[in-house]
C-alpha positions as CSV (number, residue, x, y, z in Angstrom):
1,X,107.3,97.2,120.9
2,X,104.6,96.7,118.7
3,X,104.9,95.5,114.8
4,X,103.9,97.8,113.2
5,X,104.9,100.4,109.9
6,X,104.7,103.9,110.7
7,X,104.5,104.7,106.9
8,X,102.5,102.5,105.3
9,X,100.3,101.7,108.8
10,X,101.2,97.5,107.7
11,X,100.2,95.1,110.8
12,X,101.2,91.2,110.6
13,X,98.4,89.6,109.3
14,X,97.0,86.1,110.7
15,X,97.4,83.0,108.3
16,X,97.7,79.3,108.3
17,X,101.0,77.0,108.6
18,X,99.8,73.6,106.4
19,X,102.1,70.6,106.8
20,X,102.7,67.9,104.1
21,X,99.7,65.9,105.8
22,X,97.4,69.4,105.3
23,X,97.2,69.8,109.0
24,X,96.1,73.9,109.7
25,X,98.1,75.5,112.5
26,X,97.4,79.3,113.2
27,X,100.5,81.8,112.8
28,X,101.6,85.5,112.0
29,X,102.8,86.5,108.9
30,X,105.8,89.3,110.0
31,X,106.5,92.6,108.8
32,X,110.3,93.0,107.3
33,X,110.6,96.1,109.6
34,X,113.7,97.9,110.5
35,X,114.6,101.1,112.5
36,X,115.9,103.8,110.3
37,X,116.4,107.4,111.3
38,X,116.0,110.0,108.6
39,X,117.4,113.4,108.8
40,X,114.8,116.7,107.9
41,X,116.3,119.6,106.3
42,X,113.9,122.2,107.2
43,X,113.9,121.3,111.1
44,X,117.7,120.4,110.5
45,X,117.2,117.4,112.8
46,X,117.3,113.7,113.3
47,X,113.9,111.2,113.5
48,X,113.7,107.4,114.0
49,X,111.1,105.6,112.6
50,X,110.3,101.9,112.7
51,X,109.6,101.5,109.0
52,X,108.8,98.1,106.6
53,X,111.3,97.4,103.5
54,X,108.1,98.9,101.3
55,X,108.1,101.8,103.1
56,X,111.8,102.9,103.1
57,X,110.8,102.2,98.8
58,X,108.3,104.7,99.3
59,X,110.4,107.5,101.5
60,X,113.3,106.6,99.0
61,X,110.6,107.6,95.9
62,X,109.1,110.5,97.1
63,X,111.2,111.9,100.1
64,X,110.3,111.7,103.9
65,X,109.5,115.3,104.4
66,X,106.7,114.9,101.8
67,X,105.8,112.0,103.2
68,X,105.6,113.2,107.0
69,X,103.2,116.0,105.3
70,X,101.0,113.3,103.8
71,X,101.4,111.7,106.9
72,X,99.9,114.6,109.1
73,X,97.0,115.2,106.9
74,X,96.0,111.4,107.9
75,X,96.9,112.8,111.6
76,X,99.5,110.0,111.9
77,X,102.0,111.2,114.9
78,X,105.3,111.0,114.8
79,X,107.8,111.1,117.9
């Protein structure tokens, strides 16, 4: 299961940990990502998407069915 927003098309990004001494470890900065299903109207049917905090902002702001348009003009599939 890969990390990864199917809205905003977020990966985790690489970064460094620094201790108190300023010692550089390698590490992953996360997505906040959740599953969420959202219901369409038009197709009057149910879709899960795995989608970060900023991008349930985004669907919340401009509605998923104008987003999954946006979406398929990028040619961005959804299951």
């Amino acid at each position: 299961m890969s990390k990864f927003c199917e809205i905003t098309c977020r990966k985790p990004i690489m970064g460094n940990k620094i201790s108190h001494a300023n010692n550089k470890i390698k590490r992953k900065f996360y997505l906040n990502l959740s599953k969420k299903r959202f219901f369409l109207t038009k197709k009057n049917k149910w879709i899960t998407l795995k989608v970060s905090s900023a991008g349930i902002k985004i669907i919340n702001k401009i509605g998923i069915e104008k987003i999954l348009f946006l979406c398929q003009k990028k040619k961005l599939e959804f299951k």
